[in-house]
SEFI-514239 format. One record per residue (C-alpha): residue in three letters; x, y, z. Coordinates in steps of 0.25 Angstrom, whole numbers, plus 5000, padded with zeros to 4 digits. Example, Ala and Ser with C-alpha at 12.3 -4.5 7.8 and 13.67 -1.06 7.14 Angstrom:
<nodes>
Ala504949825031/Ser505549965029/
</nodes>
This chain:
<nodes>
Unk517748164985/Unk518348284994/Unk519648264992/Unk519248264976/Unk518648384978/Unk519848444988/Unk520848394979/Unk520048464964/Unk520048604975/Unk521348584978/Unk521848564963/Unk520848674959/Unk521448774968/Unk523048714964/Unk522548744948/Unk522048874951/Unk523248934960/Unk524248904950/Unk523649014939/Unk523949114952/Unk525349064952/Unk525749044939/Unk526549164933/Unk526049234921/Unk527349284909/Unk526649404902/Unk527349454888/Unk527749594886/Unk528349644873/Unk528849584861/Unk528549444858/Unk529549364848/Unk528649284838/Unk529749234830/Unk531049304831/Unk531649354843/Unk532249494845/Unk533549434848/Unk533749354835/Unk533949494827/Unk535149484818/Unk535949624819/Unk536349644806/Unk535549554800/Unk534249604803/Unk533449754799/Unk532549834806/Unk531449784799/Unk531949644801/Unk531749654815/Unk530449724812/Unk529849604805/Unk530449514813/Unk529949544826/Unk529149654824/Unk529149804833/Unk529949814843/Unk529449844857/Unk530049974857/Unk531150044851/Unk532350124858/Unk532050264862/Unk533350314858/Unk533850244847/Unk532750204834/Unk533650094830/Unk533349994842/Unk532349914841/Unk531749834857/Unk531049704857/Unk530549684872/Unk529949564880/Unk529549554892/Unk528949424901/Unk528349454913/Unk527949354923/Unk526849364933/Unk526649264944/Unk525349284951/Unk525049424955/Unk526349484957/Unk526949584948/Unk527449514935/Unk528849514933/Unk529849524920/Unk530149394918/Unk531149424903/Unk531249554896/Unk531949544883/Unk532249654877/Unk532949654862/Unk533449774857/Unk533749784841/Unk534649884834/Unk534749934822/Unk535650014814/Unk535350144807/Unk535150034793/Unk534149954802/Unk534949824804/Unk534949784816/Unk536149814824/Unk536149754837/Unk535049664845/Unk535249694860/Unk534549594869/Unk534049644885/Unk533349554896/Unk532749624909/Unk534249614916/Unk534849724907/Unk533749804910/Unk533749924921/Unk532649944931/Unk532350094931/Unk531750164942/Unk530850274940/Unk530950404950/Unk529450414953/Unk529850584960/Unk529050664953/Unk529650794946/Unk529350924954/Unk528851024945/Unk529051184946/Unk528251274954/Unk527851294967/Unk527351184974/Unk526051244983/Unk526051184997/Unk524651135003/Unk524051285007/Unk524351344994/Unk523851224986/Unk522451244994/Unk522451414997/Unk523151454986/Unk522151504977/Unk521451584989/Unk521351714986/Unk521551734971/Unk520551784963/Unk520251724948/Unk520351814937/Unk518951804927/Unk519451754915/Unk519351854903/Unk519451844890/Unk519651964885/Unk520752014878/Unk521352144887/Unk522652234885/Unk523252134894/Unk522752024889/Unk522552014874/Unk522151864872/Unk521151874884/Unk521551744890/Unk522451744904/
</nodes>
């Protein structure tokens, strides 16, 4: 009857390790139902063709109106570590000043570029006050009541 039990802990414990070591794909973006981005027609298909066919894009270009982006991304997680892009596809759509489709451009995570980001920070004008002066500086001045009246000098009354 021990080695029932040993062998039931045993299996236990296998069943239970392998949810810690099965990777987990997680879905980012657009989803195809039934068409996918790629199998727009240029010259066949209108903007709002695409539109009922797929739907919004994820985003549209920043310089250009006329470009449509359906993006999809699968990341994969395996345990604990830090999940990992397993696909990105990323489909870009053209279209013509008549909304037709002109082009369909397809991108995977190859043709991407990794861009790294200067973390410096932007100095900014003025003078930079050292240790002493941030903590005596205001020694000595005097503060002015505030008035507010309106004087020769002043006409509105306020400083």
């Amino acid at each position: 009857m021990s080695k029932t039990i040993i062998a039931a802990s045993l299996a236990l414990a296998c069943f239970s390790a392998t949810g810690c070591i099965s990777t987990v794909k997680a879905y980012h973006g657009y989803a195809p139902d039934e068409i996918n981005p790629a199998d727009v027609e240029p010259g066949l298909d209108t903007r709002s063709s695409v539109l009922a066919q797929l739907g919004s894009p994820s985003t549209e270009s920043v310089f250009d109106d006329n470009t449509w982006m359906y993006i999809t991304t699968i990341q994969e997680r395996f345990a604990f570590f830090r999940p990992e892009i397993s696909t990105r596809t990323i489909t870009a759509i053209r279209f013509s000043e008549e909304d037709v489709v002109e082009e369909v451009l397809k991108y995977n995570q190859d043709d991407g570029r990794v861009i790294s980001y200067a973390s410096r920070e932007t100095p900014t004008r003025g003078r930079e006050l050292g240790l002493w002066e941030q903590i005596f500086g205001t020694v000595g001045q005097v503060a002015l009541p505030a008035t507010d009246e309106a004087t020769p000098g002043n006409p509105t009354g306020r400083r």
